[in-house]
C-alpha positions in Angstrom: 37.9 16.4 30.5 40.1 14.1 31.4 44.2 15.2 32.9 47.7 13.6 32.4 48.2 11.0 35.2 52.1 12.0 34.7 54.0 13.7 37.5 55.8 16.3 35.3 52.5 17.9 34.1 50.9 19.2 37.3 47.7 18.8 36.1 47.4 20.1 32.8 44.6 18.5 30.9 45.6 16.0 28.0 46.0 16.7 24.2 45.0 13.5 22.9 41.6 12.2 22.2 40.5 9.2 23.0 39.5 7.3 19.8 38.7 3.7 21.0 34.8 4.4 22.0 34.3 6.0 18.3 36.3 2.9 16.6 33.8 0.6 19.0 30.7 2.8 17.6 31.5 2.7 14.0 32.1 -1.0 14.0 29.0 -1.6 15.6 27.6 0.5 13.1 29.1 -1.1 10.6 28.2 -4.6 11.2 24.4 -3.3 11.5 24.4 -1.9 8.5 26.0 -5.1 6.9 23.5 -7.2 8.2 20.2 -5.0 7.1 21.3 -3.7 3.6 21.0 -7.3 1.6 17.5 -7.2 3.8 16.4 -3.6 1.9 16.7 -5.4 -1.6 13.7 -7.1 -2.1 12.1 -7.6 -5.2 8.9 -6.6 -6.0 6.9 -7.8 -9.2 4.8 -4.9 -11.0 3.2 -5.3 -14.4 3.3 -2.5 -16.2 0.9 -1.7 -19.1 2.6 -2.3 -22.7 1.8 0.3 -25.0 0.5 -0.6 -28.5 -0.3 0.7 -31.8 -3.8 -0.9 -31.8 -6.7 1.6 -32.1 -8.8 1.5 -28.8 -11.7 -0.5 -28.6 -14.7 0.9 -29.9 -17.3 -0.3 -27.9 -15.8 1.1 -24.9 -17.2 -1.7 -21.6 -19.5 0.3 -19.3 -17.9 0.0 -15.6 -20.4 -1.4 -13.2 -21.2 1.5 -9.9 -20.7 -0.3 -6.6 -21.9 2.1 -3.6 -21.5 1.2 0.0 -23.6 2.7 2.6 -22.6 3.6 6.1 -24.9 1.1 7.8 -23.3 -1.5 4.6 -26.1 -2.0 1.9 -25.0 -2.4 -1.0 -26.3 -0.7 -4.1 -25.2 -2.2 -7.8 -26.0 0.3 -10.1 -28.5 2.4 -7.9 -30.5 -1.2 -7.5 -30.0 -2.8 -3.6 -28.6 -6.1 -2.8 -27.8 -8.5 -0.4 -24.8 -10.0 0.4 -25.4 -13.0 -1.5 -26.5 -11.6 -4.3 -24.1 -9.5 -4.4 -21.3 -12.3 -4.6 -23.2 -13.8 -7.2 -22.8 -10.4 -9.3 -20.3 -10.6 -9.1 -19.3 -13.4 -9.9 -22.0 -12.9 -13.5 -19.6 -9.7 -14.1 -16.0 -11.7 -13.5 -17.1 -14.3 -16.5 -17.8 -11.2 -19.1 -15.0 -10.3 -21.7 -14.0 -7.5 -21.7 -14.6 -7.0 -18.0 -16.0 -4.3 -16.9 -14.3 -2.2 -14.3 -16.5 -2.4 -10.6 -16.2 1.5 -9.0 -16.5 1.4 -5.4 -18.3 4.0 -3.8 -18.3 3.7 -0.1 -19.8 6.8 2.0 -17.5 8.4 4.3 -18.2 6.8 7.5 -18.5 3.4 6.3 -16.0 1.1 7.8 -12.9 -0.1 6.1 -13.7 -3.9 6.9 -16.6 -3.8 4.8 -14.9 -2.4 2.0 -12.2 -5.3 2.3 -14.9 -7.8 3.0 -15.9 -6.5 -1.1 -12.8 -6.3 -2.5 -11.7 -9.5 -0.8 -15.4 -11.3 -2.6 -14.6 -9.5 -5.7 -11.3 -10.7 -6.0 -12.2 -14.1 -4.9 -15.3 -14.3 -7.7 -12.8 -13.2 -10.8 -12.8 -9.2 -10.8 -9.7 -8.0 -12.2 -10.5 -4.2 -12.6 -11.4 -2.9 -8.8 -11.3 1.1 -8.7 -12.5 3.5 -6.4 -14.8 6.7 -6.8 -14.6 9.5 -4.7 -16.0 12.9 -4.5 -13.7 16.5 -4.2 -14.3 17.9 -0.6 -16.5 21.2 -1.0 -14.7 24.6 -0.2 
């Protein structure tokens, strides 16, 4: 609390606040938030799906199983591959039109590096259509 340096007042504590910190705080503030709102508008691209008035295909692709094991076999379609063979797969699958979807499947523990390391080669071979499969936790 601060008191009147004045004679007269013996002491009495002042009336008047002093403004000059706030004024110091909001212009700081104010200058910060000049600076970072032009920052917060970037522009992100997104393609959203058109709709159309065609019927839906009717031959409807069959999307291709991908399962990843905890130790990090791979199994296309219940059959087990390598690494390279996977790629090449792949690859076989990126060149068909339509494409198929590829459903990952990874087991619980599997690490996330692994399942990069395959979406990374999928991407990289062609795949457009990368989704992932999982299974409701039991009760």
């Amino acid at each position: 609390m601060a008191f009147s340096a004045n004679s007269g007042g013996g002491g009495a504590p002042m009336a008047e606040i002093n403004v000059t910190p706030l004024v110091d705080v909001m212009l700081v503030l104010l200058i910060i938030f000049m600076i970072t709102a032009p920052l917060m508008q970037h522009k992100i691209r997104i393609d959203l799906p058109q709709a159309t008035n065609q019927p839906s295909e009717q031959n409807p692709v069959e999307p291709v199983d991908l399962a990843i094991k905890e130790d990090g076999s791979f199994f296309w379609n219940d059959q087990l591959l390598s690494d390279m063979e996977l790629k090449a797969q792949l690859a076989v699958t990126a060149q068909k039109t339509p494409q198929p979807e590829l459903q990952i499947r990874a087991d619980k523990n599997t690490r996330y590096e692994i399942v990069a390391k395959v979406m990374s080669d999928a991407k990289n071979q062609g795949m457009v259509k990368i989704g992932f499969v999982t299974t409701p936790a039991r009760q």
